[in-house]
C-alpha positions as CSV (number, residue, x, y, z in Angstrom):
1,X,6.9,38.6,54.6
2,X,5.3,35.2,53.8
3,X,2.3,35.2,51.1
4,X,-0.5,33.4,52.4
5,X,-1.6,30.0,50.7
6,X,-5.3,29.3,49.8
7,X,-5.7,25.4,49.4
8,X,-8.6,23.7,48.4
9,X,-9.8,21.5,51.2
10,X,-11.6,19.2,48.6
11,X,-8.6,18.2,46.8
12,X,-6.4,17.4,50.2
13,X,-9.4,15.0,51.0
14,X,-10.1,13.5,48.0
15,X,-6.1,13.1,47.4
16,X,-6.0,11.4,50.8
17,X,-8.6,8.8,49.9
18,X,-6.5,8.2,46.8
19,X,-3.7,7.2,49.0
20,X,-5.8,5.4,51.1
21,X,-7.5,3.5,47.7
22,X,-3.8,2.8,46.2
23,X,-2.8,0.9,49.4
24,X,-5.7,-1.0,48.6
25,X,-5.1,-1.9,45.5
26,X,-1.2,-2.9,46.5
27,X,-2.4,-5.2,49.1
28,X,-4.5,-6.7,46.6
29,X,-2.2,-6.9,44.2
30,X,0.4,-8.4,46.1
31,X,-2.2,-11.3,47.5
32,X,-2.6,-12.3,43.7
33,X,1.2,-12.7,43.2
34,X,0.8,-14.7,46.3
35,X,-1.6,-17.1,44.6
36,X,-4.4,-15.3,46.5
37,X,-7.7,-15.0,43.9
38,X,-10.0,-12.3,45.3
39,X,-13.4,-13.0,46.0
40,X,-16.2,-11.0,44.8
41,X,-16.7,-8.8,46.8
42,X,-12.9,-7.9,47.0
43,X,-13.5,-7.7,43.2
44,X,-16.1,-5.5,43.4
45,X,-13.8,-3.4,45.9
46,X,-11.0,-3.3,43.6
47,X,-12.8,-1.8,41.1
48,X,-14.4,0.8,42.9
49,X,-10.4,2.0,44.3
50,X,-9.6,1.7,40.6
51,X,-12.6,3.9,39.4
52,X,-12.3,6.3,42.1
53,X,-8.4,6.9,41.3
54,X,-9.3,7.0,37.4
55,X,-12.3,9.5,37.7
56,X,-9.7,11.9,40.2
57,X,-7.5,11.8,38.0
58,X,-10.5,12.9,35.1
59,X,-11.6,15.1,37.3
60,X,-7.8,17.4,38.2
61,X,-7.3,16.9,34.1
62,X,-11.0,18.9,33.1
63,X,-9.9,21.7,36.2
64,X,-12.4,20.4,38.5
65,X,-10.4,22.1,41.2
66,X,-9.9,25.4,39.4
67,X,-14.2,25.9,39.9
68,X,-16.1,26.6,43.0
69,X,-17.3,24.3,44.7
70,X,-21.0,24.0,43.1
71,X,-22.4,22.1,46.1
72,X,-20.6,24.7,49.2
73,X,-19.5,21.5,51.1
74,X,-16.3,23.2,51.0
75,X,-14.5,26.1,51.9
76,X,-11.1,26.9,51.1
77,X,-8.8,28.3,53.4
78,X,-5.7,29.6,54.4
79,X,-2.3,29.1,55.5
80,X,-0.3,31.7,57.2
């Protein structure tokens, strides 16, 4: 018998769009070892992947995830 798994569906999001912000960041990245220099705007989008990943990371270090979700945009649920 397999003990069901309750997953928060904010964290699975919210770690997806870190994935999606650190492939930004490498793309960037690699364009400045290239000799590329961002404009602003790319600047301005490089820090807001940067922030994002920083206040995630804040965010699963204070238990963020361990609290209901204050707002009920999400529901956990789960896997059989």
């Amino acid at each position: 018998m397999t003990i069901p798994k309750v997953i928060d569906k904010r964290e699975i999001w919210l770690d997806g769009l870190s994935l999606q912000a650190a492939d930004v960041l490498k793309k960037f990245q690699k364009r400045q070892v290239n000799g590329i220099t961002p404009t602003n705007t790319e600047t301005n989008i490089i820090d807001l992947c940067g922030g994002y990943l920083y206040l995630l990371e804040l965010a699963k270090e204070h238990g963020l995830f361990e609290s209901d979700d204050p707002f009920n945009l999400f529901e956990k649920e789960t896997l059989h």
